[in-house]
N, CA, C and O atoms as CSV, one atom per row, in Angstrom:
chain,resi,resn,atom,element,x,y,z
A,1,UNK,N,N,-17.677,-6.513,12.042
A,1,UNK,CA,C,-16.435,-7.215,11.791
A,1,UNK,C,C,-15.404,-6.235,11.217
A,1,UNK,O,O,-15.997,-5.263,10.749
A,2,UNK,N,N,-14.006,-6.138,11.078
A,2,UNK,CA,C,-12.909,-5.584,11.371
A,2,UNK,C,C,-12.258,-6.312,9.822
A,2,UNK,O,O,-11.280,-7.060,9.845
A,3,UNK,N,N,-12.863,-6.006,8.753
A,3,UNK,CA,C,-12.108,-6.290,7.633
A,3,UNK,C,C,-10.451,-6.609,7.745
A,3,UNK,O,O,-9.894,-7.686,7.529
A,4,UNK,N,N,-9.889,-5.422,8.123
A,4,UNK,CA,C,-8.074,-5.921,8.626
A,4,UNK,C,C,-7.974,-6.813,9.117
A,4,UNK,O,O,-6.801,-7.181,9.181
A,5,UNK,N,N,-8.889,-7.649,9.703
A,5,UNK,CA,C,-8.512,-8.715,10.570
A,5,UNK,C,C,-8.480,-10.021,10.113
A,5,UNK,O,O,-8.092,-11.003,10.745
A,6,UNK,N,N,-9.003,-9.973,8.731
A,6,UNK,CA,C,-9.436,-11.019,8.172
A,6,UNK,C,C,-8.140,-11.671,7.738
A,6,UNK,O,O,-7.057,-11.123,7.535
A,7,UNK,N,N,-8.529,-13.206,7.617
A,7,UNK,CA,C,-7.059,-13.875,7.309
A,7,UNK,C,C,-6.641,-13.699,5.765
A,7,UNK,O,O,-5.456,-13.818,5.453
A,8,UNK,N,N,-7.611,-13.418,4.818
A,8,UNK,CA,C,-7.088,-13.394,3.617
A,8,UNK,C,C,-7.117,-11.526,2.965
A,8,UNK,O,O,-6.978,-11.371,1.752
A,9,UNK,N,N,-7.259,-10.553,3.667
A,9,UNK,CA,C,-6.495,-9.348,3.976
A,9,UNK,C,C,-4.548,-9.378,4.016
A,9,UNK,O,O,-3.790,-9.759,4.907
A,10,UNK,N,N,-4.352,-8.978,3.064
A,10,UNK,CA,C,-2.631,-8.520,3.585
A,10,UNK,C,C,-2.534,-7.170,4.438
A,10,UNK,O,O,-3.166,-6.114,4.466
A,11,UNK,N,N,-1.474,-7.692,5.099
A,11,UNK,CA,C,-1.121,-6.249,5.966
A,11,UNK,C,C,-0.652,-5.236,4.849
A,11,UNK,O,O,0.231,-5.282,3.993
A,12,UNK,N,N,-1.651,-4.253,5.225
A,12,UNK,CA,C,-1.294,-2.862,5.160
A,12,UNK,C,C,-0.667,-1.974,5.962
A,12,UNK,O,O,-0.951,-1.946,7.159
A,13,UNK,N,N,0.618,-0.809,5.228
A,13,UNK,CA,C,1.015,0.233,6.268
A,13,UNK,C,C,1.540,0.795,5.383
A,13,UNK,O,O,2.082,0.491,4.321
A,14,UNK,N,N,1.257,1.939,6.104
A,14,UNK,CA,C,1.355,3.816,5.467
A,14,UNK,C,C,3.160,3.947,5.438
A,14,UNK,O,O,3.897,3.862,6.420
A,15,UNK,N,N,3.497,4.136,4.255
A,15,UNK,CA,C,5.096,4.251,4.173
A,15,UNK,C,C,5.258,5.940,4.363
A,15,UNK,O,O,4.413,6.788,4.079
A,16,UNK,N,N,6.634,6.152,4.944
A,16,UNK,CA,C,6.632,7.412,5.485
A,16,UNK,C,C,7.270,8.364,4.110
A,16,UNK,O,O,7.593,7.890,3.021
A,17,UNK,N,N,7.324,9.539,4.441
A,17,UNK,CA,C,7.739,10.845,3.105
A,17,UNK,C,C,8.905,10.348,2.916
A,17,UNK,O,O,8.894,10.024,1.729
A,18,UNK,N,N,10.148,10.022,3.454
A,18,UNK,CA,C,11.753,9.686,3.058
A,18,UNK,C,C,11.019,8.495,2.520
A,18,UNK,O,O,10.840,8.678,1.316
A,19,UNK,N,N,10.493,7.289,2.939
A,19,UNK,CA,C,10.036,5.627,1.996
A,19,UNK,C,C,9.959,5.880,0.602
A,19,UNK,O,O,10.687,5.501,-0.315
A,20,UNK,N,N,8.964,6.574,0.611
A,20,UNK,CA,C,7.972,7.006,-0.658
A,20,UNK,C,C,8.897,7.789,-1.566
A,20,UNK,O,O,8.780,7.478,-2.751
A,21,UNK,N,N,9.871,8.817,-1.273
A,21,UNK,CA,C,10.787,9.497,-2.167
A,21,UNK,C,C,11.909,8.497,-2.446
A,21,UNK,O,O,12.674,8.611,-3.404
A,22,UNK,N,N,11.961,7.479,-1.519
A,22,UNK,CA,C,13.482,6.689,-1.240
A,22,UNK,C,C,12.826,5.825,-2.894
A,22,UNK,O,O,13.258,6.348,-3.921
A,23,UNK,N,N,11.942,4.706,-3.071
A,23,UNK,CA,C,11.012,4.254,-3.578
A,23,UNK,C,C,10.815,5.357,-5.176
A,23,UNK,O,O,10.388,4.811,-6.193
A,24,UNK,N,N,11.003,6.149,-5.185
A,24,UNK,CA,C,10.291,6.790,-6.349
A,24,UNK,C,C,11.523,6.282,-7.141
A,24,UNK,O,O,11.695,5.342,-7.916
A,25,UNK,N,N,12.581,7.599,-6.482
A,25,UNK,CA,C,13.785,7.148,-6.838
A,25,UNK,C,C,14.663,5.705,-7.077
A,25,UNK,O,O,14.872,5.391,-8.249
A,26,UNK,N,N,15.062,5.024,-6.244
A,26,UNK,CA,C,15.009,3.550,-6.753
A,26,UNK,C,C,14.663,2.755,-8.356
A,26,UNK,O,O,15.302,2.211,-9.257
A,27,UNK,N,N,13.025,3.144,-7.978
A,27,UNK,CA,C,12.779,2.767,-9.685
A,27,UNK,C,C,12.772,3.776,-10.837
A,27,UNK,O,O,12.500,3.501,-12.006
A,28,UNK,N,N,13.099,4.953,-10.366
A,28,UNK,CA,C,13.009,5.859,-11.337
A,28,UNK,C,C,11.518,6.476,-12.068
A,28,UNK,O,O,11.212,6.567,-13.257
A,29,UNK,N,N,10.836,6.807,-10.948
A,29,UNK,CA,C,9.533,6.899,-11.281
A,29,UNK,C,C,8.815,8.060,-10.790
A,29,UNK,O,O,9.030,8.826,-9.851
A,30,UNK,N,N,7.840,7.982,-11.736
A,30,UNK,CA,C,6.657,9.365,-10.691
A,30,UNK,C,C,5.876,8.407,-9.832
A,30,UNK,O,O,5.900,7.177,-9.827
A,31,UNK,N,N,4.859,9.644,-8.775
A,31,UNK,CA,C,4.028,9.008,-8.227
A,31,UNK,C,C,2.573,8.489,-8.686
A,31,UNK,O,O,1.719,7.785,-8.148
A,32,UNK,N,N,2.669,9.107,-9.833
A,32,UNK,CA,C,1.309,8.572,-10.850
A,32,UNK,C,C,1.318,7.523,-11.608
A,32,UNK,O,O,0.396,7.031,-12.258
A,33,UNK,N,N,3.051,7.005,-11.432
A,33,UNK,CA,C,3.421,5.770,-12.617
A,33,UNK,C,C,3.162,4.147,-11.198
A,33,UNK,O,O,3.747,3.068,-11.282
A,34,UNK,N,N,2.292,4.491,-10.241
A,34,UNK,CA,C,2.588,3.534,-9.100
A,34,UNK,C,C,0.726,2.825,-9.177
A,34,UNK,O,O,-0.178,3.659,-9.216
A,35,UNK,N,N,0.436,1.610,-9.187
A,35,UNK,CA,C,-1.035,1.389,-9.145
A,35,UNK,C,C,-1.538,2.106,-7.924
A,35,UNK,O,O,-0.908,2.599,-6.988
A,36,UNK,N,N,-2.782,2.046,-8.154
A,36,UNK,CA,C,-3.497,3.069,-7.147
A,36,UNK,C,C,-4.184,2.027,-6.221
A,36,UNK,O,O,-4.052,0.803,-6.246
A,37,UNK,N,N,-4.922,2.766,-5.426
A,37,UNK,CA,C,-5.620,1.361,-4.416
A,37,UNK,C,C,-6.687,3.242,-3.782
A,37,UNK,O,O,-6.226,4.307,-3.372
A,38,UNK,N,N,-7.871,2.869,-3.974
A,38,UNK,CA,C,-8.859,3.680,-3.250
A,38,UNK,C,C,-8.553,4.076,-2.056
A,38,UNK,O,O,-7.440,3.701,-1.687
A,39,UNK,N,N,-9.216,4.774,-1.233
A,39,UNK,CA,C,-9.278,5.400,0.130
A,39,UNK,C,C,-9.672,5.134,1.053
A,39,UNK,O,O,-9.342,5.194,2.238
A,40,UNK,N,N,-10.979,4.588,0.106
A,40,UNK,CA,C,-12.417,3.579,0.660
A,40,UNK,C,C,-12.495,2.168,0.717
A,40,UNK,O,O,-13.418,1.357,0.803
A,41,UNK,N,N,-10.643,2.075,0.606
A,41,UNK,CA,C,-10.638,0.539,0.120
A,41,UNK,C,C,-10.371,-0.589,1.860
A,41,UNK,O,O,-9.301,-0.881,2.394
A,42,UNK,N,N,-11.794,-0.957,2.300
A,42,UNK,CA,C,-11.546,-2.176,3.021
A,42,UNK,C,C,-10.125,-2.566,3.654
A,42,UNK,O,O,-10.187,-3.418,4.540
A,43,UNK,N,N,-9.103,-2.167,3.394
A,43,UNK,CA,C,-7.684,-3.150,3.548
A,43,UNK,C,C,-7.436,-1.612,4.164
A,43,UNK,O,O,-7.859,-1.424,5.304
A,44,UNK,N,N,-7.307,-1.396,4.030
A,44,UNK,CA,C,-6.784,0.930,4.589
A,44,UNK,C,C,-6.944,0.383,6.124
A,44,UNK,O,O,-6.065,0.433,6.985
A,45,UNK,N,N,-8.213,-0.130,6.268
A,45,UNK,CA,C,-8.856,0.097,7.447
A,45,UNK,C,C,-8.306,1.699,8.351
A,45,UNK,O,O,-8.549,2.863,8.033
A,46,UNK,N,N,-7.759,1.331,9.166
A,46,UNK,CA,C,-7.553,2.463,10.612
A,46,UNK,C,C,-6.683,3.623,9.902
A,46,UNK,O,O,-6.742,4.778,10.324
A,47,UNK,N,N,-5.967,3.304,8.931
A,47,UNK,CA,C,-5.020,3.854,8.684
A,47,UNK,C,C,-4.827,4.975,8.316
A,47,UNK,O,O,-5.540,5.223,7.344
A,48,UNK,N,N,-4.114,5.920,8.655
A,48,UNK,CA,C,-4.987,7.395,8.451
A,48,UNK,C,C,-3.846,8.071,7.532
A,48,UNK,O,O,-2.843,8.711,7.845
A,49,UNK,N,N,-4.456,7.631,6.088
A,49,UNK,CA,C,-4.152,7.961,4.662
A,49,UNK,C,C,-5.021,9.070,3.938
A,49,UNK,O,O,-6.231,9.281,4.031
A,50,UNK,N,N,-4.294,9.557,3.377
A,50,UNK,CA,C,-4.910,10.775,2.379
A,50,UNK,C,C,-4.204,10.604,1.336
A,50,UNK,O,O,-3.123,10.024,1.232
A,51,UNK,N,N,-5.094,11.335,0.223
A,51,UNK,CA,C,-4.604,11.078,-1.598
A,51,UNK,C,C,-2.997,11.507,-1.509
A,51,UNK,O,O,-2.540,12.289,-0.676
A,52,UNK,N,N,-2.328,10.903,-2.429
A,52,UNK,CA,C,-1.274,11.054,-2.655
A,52,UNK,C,C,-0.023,10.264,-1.735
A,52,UNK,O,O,1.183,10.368,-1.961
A,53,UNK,N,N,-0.735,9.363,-0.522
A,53,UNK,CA,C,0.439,8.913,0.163
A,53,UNK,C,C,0.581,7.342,-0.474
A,53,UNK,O,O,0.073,6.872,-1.492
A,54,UNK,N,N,1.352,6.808,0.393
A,54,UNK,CA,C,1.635,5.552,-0.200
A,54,UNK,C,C,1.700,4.007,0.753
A,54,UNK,O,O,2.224,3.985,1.867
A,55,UNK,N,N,1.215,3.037,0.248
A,55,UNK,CA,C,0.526,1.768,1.202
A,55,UNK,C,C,1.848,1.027,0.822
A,55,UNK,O,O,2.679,1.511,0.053
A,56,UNK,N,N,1.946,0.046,1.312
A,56,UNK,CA,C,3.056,-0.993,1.300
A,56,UNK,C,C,1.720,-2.099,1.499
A,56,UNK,O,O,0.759,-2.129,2.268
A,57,UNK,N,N,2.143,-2.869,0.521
A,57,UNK,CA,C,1.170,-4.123,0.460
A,57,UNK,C,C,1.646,-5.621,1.252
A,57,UNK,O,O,2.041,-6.381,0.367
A,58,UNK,N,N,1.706,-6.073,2.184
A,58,UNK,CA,C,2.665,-7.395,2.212
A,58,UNK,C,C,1.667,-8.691,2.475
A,58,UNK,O,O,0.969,-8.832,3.479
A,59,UNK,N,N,1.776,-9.928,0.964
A,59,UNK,CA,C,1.338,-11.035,1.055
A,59,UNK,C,C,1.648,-11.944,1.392
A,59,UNK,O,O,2.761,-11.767,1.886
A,60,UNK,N,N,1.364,-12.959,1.468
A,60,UNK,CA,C,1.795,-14.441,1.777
A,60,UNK,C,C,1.932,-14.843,0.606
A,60,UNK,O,O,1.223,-14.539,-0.354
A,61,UNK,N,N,3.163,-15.788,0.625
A,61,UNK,CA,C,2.928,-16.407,-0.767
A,61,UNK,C,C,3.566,-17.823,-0.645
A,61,UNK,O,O,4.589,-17.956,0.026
A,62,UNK,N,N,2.947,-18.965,-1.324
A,62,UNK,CA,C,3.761,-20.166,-1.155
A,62,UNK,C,C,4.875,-20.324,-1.512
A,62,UNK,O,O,5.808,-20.991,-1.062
A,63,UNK,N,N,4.726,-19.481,-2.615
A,63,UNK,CA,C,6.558,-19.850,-2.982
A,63,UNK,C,C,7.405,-19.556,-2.861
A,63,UNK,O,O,8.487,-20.138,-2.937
A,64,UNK,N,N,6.959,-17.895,-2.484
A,64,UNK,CA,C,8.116,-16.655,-1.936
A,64,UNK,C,C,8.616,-16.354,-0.722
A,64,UNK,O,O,9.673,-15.865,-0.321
A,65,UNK,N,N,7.058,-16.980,0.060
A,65,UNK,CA,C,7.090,-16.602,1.421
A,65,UNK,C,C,6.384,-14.949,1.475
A,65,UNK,O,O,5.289,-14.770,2.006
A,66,UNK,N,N,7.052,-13.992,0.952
A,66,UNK,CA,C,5.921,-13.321,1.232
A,66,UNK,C,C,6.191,-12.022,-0.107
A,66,UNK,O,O,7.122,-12.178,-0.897
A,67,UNK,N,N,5.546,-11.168,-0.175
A,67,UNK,CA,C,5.520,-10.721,-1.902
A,67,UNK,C,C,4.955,-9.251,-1.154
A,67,UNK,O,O,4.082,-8.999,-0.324
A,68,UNK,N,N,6.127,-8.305,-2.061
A,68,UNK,CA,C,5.845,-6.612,-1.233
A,68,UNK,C,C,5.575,-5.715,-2.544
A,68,UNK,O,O,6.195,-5.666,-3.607
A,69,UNK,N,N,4.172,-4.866,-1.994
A,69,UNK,CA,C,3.384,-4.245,-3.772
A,69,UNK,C,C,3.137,-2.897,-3.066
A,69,UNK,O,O,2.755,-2.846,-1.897
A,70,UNK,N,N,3.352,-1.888,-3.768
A,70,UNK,CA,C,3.515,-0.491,-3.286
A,70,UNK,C,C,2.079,-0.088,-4.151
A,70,UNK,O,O,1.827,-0.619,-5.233
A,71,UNK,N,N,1.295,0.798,-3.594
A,71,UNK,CA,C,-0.056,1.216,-3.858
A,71,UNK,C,C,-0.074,3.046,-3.905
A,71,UNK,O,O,0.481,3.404,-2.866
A,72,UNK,N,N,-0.407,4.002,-4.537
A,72,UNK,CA,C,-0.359,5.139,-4.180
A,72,UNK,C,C,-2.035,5.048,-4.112
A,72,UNK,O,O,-2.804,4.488,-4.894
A,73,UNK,N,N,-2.358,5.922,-2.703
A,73,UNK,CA,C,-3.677,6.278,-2.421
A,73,UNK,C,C,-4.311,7.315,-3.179
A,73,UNK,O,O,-3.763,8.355,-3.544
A,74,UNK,N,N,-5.638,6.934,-3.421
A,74,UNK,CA,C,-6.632,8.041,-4.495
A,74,UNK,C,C,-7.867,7.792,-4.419
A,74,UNK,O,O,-8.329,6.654,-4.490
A,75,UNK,N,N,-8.809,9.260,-4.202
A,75,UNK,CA,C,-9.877,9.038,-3.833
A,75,UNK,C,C,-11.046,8.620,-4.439
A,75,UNK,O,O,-12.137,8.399,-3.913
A,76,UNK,N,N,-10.637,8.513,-5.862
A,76,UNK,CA,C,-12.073,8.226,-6.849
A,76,UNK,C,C,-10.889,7.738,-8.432
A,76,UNK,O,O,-11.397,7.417,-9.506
């Protein structure tokens, strides 16, 4: 079975080098001040991430409709 596929999985996707700097900046932040999310983490699936890049999280939500959480990747 294909974990990504699952209905209670949010889509994941790899934000590009301008996202991720666009994003730092914005909030005024480092990339170590961002929660982390593993390498090995189930939801990654296909996605061909290495330490230091950055996930875009997008949920469903009843009330919002849908709710966007930025993740920096790390291997342990």
């Amino acid at each position: 079975m294909d974990p990504t596929k699952h209905a209670l999985v949010p889509k994941h996707t790899k934000v590009s080098e301008k996202e991720k700097q666009d994003l730092l900046d914005t909030y005024g932040i480092t990339l170590r001040e961002l929660p982390r999310i593993l390498i090995k983490d189930p939801g990654l699936g296909k996605l061909d991430v290495k330490e230091g890049d950055v996930v875009k999280v997008i949920r469903s939500s009843p009330t919002a409709g849908e709710t966007v959480f930025f993740r920096r990747v790390v291997a342990a």
